[in-house]
MDAnalysis code that builds the backbone (N, CA, C; Angstrom):
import MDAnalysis as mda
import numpy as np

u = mda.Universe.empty(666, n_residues=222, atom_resindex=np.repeat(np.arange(222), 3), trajectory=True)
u.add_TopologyAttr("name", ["N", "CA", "C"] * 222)
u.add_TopologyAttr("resid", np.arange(1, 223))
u.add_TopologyAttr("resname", ["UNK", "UNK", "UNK", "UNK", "UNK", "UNK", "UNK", "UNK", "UNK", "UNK", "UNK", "UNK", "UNK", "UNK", "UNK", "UNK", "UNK", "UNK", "UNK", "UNK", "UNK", "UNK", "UNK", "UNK", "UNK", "UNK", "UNK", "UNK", "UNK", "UNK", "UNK", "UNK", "UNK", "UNK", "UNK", "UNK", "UNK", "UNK", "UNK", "UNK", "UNK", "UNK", "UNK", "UNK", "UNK", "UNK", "UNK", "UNK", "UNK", "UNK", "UNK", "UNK", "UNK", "UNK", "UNK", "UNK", "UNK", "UNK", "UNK", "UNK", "UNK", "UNK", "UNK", "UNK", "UNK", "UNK", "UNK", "UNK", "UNK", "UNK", "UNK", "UNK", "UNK", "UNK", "UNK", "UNK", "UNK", "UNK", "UNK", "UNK", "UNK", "UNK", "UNK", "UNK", "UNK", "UNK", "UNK", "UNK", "UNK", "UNK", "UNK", "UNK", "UNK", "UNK", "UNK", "UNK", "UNK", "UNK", "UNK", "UNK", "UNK", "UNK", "UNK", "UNK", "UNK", "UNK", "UNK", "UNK", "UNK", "UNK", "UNK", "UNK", "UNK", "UNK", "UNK", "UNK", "UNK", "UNK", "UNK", "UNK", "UNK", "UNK", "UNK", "UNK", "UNK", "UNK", "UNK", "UNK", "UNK", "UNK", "UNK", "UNK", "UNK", "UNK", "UNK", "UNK", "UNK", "UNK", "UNK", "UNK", "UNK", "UNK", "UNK", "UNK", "UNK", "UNK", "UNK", "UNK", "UNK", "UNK", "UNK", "UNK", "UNK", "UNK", "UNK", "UNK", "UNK", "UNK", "UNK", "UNK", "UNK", "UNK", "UNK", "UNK", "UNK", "UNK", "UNK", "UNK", "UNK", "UNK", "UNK", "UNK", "UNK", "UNK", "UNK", "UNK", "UNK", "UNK", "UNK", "UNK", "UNK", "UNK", "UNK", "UNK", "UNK", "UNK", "UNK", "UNK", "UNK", "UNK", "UNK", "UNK", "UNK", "UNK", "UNK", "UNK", "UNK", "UNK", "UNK", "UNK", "UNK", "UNK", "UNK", "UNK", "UNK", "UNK", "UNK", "UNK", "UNK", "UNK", "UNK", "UNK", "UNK", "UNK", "UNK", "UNK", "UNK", "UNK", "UNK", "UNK", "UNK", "UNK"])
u.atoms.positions = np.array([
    [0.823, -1.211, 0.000],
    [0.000, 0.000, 0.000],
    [0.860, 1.266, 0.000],
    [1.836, 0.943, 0.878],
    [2.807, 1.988, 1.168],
    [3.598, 2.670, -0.710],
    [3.730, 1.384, -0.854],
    [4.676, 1.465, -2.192],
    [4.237, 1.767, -3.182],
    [2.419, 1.872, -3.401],
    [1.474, 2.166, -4.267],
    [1.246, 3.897, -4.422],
    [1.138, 4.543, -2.836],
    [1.076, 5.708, -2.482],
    [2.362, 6.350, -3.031],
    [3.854, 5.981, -2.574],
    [4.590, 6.294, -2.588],
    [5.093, 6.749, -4.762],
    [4.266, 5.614, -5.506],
    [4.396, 5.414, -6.281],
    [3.769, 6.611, -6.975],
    [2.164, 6.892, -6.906],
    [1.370, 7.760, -7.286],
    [1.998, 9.403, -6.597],
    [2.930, 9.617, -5.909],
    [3.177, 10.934, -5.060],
    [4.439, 11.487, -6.315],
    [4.996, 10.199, -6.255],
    [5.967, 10.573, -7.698],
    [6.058, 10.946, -8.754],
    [4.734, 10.232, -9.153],
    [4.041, 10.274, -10.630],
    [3.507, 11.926, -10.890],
    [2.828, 12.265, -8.961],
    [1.986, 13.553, -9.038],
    [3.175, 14.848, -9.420],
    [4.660, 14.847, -8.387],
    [4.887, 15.784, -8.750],
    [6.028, 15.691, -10.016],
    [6.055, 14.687, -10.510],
    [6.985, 14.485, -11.825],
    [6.095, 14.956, -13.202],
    [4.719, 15.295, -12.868],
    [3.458, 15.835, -13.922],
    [3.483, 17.405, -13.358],
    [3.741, 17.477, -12.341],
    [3.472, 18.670, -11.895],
    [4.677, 19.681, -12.309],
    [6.268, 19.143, -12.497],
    [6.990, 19.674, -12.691],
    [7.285, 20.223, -14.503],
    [6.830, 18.487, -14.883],
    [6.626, 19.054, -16.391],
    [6.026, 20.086, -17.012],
    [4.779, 19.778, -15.738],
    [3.630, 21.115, -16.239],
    [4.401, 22.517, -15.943],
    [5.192, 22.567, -15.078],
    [5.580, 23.790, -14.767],
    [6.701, 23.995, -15.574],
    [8.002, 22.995, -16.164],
    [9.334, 23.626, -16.807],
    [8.203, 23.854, -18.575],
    [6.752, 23.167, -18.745],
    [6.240, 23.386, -19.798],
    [6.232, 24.872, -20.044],
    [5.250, 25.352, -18.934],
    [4.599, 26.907, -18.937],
    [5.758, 27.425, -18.887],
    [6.857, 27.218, -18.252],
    [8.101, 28.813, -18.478],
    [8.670, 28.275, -19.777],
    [8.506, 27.493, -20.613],
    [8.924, 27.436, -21.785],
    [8.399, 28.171, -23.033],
    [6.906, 28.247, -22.621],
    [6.203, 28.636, -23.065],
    [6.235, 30.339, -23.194],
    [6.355, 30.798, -21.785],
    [5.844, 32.198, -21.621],
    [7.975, 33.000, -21.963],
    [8.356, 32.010, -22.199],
    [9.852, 32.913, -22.464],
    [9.714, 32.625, -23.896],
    [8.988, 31.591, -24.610],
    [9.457, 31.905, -26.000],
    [8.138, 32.905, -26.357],
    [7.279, 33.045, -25.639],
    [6.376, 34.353, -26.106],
    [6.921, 35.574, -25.894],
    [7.882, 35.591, -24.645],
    [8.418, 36.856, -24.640],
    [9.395, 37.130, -25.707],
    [9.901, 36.095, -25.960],
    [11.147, 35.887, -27.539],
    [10.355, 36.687, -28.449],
    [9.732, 36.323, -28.761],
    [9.017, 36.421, -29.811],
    [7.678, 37.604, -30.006],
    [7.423, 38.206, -29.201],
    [6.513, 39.185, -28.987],
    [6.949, 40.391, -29.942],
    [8.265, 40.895, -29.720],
    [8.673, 42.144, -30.376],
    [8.895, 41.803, -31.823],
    [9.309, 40.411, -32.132],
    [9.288, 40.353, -33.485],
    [7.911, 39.984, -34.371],
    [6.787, 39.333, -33.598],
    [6.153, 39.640, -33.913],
    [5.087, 40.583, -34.429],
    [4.917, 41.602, -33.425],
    [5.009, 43.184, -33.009],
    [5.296, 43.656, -34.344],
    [6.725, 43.636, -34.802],
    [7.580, 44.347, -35.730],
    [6.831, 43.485, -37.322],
    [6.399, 42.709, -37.293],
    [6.137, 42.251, -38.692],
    [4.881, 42.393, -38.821],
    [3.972, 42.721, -37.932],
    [2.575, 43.215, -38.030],
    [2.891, 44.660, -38.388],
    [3.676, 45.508, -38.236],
    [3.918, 46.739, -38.425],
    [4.428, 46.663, -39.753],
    [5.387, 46.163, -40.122],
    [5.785, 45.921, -41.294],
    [4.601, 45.493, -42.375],
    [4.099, 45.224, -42.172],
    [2.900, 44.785, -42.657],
    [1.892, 45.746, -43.441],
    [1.370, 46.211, -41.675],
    [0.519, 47.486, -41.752],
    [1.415, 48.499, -42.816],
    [2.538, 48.678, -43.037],
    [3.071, 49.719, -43.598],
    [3.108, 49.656, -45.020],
    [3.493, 48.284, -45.393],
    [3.368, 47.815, -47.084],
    [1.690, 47.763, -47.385],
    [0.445, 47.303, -46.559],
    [-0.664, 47.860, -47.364],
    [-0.948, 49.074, -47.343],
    [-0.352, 50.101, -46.158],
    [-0.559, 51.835, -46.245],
    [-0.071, 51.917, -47.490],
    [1.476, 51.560, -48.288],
    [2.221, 52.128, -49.159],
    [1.505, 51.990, -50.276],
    [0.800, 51.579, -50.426],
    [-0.096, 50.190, -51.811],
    [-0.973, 51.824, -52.195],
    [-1.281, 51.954, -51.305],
    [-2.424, 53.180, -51.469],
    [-1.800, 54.702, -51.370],
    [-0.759, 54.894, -50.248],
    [0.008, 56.156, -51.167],
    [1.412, 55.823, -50.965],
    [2.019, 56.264, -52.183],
    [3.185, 55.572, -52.428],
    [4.467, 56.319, -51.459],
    [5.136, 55.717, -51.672],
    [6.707, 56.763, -50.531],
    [6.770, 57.891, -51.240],
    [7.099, 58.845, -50.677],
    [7.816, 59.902, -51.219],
    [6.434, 60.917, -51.982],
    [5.052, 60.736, -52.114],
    [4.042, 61.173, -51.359],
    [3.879, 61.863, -50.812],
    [4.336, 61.495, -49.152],
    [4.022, 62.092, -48.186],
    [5.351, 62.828, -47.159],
    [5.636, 63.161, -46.239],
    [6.968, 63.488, -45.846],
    [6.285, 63.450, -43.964],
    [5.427, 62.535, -43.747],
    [5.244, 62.247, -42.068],
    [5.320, 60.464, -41.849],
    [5.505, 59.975, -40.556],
    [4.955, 58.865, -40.302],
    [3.890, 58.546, -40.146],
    [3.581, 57.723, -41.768],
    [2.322, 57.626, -41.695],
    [1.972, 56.294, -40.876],
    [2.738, 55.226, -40.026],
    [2.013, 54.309, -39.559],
    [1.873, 54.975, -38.298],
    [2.284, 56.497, -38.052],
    [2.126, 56.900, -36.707],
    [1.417, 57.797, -35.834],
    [1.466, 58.362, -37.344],
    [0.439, 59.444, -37.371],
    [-1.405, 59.215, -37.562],
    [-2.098, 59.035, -36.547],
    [-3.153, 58.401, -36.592],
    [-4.241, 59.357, -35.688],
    [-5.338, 58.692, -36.227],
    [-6.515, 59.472, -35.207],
    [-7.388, 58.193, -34.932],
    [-7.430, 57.966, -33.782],
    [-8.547, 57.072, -33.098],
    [-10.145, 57.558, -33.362],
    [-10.683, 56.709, -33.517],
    [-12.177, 56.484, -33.969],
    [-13.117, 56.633, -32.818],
    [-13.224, 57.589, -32.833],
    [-13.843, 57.618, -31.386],
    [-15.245, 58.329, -31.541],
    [-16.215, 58.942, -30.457],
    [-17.167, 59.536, -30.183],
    [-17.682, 60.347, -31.274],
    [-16.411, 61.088, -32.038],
    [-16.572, 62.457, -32.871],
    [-17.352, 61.715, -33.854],
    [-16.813, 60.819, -34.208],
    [-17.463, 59.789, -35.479],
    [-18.512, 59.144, -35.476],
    [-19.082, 58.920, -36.977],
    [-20.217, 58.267, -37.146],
    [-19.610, 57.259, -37.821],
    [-19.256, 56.338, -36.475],
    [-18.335, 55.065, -36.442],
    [-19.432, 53.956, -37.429],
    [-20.609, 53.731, -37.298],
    [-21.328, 52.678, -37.617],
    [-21.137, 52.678, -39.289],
    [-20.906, 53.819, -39.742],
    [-20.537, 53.932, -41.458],
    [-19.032, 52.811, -42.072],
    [-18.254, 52.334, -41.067],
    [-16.871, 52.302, -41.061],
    [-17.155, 50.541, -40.910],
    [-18.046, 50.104, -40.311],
    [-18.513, 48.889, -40.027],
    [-17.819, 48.226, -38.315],
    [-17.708, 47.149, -38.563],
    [-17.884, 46.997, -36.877],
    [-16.059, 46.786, -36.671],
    [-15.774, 47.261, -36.530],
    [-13.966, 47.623, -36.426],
    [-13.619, 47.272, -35.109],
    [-12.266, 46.883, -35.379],
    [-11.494, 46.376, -34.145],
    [-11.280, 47.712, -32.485],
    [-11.217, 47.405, -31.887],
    [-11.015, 48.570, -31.019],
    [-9.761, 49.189, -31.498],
    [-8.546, 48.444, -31.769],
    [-7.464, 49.334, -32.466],
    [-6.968, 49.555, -33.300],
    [-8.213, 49.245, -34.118],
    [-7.894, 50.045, -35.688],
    [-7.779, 52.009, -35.781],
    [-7.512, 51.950, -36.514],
    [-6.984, 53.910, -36.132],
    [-6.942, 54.211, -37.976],
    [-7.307, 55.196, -38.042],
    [-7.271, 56.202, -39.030],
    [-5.676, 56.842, -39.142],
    [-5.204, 56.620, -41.007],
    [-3.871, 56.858, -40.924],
    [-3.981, 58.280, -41.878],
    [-2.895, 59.232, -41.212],
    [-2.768, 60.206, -42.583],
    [-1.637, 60.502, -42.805],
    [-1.665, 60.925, -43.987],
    [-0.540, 60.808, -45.208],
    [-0.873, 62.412, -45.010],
    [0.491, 63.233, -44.932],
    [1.094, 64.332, -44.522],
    [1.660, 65.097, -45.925],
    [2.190, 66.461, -46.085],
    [2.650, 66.942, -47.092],
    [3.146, 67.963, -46.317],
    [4.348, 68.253, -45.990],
    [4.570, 69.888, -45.077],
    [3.550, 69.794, -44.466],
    [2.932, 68.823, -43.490],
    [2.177, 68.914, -42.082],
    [0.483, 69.614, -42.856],
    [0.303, 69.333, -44.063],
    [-0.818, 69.450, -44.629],
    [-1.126, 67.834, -44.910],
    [-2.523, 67.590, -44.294],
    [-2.731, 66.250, -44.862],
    [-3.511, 66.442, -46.146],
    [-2.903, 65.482, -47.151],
    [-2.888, 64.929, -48.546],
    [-4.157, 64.071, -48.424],
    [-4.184, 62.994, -47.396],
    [-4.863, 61.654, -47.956],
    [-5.158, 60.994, -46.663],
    [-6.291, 60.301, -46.286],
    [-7.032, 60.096, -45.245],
    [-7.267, 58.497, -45.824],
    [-6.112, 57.370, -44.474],
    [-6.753, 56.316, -45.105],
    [-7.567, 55.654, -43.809],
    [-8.859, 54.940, -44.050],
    [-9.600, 54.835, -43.021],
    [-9.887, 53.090, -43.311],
    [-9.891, 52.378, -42.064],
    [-10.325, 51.416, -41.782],
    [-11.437, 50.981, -42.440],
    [-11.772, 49.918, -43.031],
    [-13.444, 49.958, -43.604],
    [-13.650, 48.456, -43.107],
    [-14.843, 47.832, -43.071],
    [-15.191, 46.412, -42.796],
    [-16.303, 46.282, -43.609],
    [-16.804, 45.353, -44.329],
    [-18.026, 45.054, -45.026],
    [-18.325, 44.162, -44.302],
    [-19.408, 43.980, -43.617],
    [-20.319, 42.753, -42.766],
    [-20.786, 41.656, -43.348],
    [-21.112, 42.222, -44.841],
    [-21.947, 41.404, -45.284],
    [-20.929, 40.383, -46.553],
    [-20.051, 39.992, -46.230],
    [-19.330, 39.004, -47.368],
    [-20.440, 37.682, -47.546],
    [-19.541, 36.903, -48.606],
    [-20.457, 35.649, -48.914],
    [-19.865, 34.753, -47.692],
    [-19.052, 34.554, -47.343],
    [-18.386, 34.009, -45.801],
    [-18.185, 34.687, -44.610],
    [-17.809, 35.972, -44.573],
    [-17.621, 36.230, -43.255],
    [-17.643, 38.050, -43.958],
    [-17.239, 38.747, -43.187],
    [-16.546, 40.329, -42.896],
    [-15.530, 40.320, -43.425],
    [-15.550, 41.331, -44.685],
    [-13.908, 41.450, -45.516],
    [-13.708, 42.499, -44.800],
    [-12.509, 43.195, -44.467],
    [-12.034, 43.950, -44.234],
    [-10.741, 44.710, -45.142],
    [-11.283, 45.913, -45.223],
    [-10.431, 46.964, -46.254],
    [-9.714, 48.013, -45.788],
    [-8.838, 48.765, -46.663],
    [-8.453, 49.700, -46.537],
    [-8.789, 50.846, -47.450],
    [-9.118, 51.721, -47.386],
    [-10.077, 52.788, -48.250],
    [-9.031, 54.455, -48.101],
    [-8.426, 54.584, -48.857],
    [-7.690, 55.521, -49.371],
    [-8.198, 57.314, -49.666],
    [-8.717, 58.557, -49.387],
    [-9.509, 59.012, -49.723],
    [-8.640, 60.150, -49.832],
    [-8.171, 61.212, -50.859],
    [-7.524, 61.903, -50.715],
    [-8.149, 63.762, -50.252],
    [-7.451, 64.715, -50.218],
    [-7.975, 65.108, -49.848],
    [-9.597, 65.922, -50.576],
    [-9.093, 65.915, -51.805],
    [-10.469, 66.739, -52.432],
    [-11.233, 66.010, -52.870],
    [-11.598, 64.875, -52.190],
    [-12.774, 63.686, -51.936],
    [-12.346, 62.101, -52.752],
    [-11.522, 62.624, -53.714],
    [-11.135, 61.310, -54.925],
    [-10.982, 59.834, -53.789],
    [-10.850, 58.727, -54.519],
    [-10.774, 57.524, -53.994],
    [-8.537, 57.711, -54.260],
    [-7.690, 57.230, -53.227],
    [-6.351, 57.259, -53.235],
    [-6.220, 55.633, -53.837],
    [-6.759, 54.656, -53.661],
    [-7.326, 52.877, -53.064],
    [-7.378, 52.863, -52.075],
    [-8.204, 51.603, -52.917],
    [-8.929, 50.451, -51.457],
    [-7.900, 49.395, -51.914],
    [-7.679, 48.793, -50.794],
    [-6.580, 47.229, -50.506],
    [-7.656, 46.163, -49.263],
    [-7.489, 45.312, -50.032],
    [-8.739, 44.045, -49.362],
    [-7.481, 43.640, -48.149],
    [-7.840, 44.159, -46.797],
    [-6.586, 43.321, -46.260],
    [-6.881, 42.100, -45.486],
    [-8.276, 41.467, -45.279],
    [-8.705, 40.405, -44.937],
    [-9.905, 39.722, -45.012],
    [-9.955, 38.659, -45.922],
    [-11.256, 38.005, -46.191],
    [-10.786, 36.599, -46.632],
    [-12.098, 35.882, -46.352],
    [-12.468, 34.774, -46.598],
    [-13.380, 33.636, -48.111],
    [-13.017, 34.883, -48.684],
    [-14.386, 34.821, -49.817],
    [-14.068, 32.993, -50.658],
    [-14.936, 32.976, -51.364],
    [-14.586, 31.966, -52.565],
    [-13.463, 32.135, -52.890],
    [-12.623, 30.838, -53.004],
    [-11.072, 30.841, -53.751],
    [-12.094, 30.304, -55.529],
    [-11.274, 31.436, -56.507],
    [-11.712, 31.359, -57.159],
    [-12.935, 31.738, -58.128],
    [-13.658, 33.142, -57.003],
    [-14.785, 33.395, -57.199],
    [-14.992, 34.447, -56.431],
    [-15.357, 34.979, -55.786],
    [-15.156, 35.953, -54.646],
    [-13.687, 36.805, -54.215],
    [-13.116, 35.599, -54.406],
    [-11.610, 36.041, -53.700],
    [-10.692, 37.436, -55.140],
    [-11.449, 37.477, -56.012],
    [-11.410, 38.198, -57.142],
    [-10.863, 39.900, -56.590],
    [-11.506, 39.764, -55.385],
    [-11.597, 41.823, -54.853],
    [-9.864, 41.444, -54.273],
    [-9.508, 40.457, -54.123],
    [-7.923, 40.630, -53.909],
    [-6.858, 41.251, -55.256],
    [-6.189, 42.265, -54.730],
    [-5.030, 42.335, -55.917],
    [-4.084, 41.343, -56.466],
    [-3.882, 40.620, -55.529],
    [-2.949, 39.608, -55.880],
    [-3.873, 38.544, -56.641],
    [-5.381, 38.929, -57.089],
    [-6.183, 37.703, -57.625],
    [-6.712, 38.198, -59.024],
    [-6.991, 39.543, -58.585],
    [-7.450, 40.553, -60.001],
    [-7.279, 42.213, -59.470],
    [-7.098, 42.546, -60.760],
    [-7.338, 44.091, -60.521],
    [-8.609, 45.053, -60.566],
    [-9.412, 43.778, -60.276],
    [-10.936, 44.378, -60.280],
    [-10.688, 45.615, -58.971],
    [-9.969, 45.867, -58.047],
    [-10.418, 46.554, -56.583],
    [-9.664, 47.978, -57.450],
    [-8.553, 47.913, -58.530],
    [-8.203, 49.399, -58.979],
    [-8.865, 50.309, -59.729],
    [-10.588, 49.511, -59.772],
    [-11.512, 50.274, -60.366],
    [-11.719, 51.505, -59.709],
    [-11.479, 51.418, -58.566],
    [-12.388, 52.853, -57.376],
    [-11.107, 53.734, -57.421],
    [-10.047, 53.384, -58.095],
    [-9.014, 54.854, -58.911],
    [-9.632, 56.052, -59.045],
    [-9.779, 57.170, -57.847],
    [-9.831, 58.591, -58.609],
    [-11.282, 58.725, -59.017],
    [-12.538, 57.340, -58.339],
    [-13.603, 58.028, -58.653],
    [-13.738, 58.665, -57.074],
    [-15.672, 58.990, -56.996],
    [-16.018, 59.743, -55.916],
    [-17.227, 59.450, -55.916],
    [-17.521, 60.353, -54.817],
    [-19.045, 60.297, -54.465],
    [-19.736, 61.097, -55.913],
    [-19.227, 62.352, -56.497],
    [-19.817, 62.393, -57.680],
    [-19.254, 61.753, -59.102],
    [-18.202, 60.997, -59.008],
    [-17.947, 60.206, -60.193],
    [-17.926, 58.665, -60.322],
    [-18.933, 57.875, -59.990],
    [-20.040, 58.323, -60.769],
    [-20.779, 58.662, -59.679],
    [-22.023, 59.483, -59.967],
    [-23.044, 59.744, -59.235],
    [-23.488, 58.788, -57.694],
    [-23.802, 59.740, -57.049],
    [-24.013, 58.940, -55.406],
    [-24.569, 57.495, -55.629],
    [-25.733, 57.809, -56.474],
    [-26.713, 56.602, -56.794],
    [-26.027, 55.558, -57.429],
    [-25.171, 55.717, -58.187],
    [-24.698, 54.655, -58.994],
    [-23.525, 53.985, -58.221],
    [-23.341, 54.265, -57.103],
    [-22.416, 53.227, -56.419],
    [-22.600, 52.258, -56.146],
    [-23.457, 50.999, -57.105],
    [-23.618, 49.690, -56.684],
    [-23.296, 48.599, -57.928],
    [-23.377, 47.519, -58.041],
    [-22.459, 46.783, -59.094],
    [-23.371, 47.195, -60.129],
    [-23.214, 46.526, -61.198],
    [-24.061, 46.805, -62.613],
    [-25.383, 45.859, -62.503],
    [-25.061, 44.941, -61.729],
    [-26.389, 44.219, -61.277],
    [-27.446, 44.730, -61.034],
    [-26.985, 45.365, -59.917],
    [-28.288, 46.242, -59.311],
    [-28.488, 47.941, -59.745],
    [-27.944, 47.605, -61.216],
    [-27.915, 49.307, -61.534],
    [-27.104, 50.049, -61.723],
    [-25.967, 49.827, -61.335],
    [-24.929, 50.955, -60.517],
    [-23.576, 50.619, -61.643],
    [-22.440, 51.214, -61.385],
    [-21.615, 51.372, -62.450],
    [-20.103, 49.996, -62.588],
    [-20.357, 49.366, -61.469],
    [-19.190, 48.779, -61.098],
    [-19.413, 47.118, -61.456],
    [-18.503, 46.729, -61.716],
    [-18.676, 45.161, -62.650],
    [-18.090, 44.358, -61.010],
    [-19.495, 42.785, -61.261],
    [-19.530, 42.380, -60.223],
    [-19.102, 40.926, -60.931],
    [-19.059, 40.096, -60.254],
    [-18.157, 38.481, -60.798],
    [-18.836, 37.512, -61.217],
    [-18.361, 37.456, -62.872],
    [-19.192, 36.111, -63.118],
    [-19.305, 34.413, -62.100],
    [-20.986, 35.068, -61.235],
    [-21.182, 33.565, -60.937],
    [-20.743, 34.289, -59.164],
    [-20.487, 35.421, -59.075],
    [-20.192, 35.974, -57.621],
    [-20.371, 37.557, -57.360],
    [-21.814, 37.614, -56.902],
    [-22.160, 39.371, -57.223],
    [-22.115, 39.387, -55.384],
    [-22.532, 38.532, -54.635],
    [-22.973, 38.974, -53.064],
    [-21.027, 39.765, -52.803],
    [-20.216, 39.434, -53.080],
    [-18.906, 39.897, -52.295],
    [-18.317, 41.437, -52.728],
    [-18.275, 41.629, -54.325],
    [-18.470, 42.728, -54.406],
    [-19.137, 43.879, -54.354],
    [-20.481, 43.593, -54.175],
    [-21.887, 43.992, -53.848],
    [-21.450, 45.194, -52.120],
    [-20.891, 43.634, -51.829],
    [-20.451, 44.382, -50.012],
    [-19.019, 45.196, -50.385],
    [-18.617, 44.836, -50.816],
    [-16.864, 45.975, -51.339],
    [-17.560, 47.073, -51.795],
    [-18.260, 47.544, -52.719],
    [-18.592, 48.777, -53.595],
    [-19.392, 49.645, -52.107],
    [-20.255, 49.027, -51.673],
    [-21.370, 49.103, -50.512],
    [-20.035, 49.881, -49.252],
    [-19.343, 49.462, -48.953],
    [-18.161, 49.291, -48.155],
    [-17.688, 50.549, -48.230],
    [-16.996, 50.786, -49.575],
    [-16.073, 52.133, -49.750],
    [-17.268, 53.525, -50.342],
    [-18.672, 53.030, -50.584],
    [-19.448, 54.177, -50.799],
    [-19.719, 54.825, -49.393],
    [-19.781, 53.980, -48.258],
    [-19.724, 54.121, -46.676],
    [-18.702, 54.984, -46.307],
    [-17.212, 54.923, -46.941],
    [-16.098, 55.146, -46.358],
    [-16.138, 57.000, -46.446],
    [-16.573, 56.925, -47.880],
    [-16.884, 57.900, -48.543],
    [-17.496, 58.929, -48.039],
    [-19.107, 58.656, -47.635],
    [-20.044, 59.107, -46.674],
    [-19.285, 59.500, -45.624],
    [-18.131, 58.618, -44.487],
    [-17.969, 59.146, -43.534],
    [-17.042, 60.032, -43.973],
    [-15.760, 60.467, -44.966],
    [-15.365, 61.630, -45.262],
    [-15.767, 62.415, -45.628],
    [-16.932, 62.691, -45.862],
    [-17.652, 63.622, -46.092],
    [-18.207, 64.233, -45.331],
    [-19.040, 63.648, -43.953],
    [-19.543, 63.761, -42.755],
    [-17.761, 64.475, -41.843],
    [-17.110, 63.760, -42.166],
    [-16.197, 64.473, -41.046],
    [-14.874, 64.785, -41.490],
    [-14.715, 66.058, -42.941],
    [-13.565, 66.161, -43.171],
    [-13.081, 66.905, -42.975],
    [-13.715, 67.864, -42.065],
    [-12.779, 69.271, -41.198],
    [-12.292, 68.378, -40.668],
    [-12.822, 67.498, -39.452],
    [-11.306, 66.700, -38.633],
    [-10.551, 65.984, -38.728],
    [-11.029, 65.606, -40.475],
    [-9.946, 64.440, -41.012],
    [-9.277, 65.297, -41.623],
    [-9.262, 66.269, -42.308],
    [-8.262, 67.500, -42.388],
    [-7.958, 68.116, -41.587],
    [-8.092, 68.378, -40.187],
    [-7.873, 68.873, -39.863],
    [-7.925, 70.600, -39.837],
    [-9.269, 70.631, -40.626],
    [-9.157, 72.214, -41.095],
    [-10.317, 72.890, -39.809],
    [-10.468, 74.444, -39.774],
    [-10.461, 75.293, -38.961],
    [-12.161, 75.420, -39.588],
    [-13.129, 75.239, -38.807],
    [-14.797, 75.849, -39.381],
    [-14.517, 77.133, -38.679],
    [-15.281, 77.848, -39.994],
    [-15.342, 79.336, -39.559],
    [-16.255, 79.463, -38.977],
    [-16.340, 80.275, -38.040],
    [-17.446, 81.268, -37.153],
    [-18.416, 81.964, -37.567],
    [-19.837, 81.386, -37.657],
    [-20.796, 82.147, -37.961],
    [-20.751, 83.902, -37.355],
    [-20.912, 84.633, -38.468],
    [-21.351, 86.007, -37.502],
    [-22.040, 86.130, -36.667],
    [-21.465, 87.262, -35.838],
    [-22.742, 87.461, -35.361],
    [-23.823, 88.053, -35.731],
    [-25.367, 88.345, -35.137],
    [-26.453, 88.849, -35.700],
    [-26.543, 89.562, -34.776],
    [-27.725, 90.757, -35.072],
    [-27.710, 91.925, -34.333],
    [-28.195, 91.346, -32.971],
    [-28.779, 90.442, -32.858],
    [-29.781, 89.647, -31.176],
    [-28.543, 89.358, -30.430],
    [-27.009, 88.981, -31.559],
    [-26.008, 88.682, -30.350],
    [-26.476, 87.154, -30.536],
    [-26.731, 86.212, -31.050],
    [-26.885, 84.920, -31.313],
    [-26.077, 84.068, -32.383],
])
């Protein structure tokens, strides 16, 4: 009995120790590895910023220079965004050029694509870059650059080129060519950056950063 106990006490802390030289194996190669991970998500983030305005462009840090999405905004246009996604701008002599904003489409044929939407400053489209989705390989997956250049259509149009109304595929009217045999994914992309659009428009004193002038006053003093 003795030798049974004695047996199982061994077993307990020879599991117990593994478990423990496991976890500090664990939490030191996460610490290894945290900053380089860190660093290639940044790296990252910086080659799809560049996609949309190129180096030499701009003359600020643009992965640094950011504005958080907060209260001021009519966030629900932008779709349902990460808490730390952030609004990037592209600088010129401390004049911003180009406003690139987070976008999400909800409605993919699989899941939430998520974009990047380019908007420069006198409303034009800079690009959009698909930076995560799930769509059809082969069918959907089309709004990728690396799949087609269907997404360099929204080049330099706007809310008036073409017309507000016509921002939907040719399916449903609108000016933009949707995929043979796959209309639901671009449907949500066009839908997506006409949103992005809307919210630069709604808020481009503070995405410029520019100064609203002061109503006069009237003789009441109001």
């Amino acid at each position: 009995m003795n030798d049974l106990l004695q047996s199982i006490r061994r077993n307990a802390i020879g599991l117990g120790l593994f478990a423990l030289v496991t976890a500090g194996a664990i939490a030191v190669a996460k610490v290894a590895t945290s900053e380089r991970i860190e660093r290639n998500i940044e790296m990252a983030q910086a080659r799809a910023l560049n996609e949309i305005v190129a180096v030499g462009s701009y003359n600020n840090d643009l992965l640094n220079d950011t504005l958080a999405i907060d209260q001021r905004f009519n966030q629900q246009l932008l779709g349902p965004l990460k808490a730390s996604d952030k609004i990037h701008l592209a600088r010129r002599d401390g004049e911003v050029s180009t406003v690139i904003l987070p976008v999400v489409a909800p409605d993919g044929y699989t899941m939430e694509i998520r974009l990047l939407v380019g908007i420069h400053a006198d409303g034009s489209i800079a690009g959009v870059r698909i930076t995560e989705h799930r769509e059809t390989p082969g069918l959907g997956d089309k709004i990728d650059l690396k799949k087609s250049p269907w997404v360099l259509e929204f080049n330099g149009k706007s809310l008036s080129n073409p017309a507000e109304e016509r921002w939907a595929v040719k399916k449903d009217g609108g000016d933009f060519d949707q995929f043979t045999g796959a209309t639901i994914t671009p449907r949500a992309v066009v839908k997506a950056v006409k949103h992005a659009q809307l919210f630069f428009r709604q808020h481009q004193n503070i995405l410029l950063n520019r100064q609203v002038a002061k109503q006069p006053a009237t003789a009441t003093g109001e």
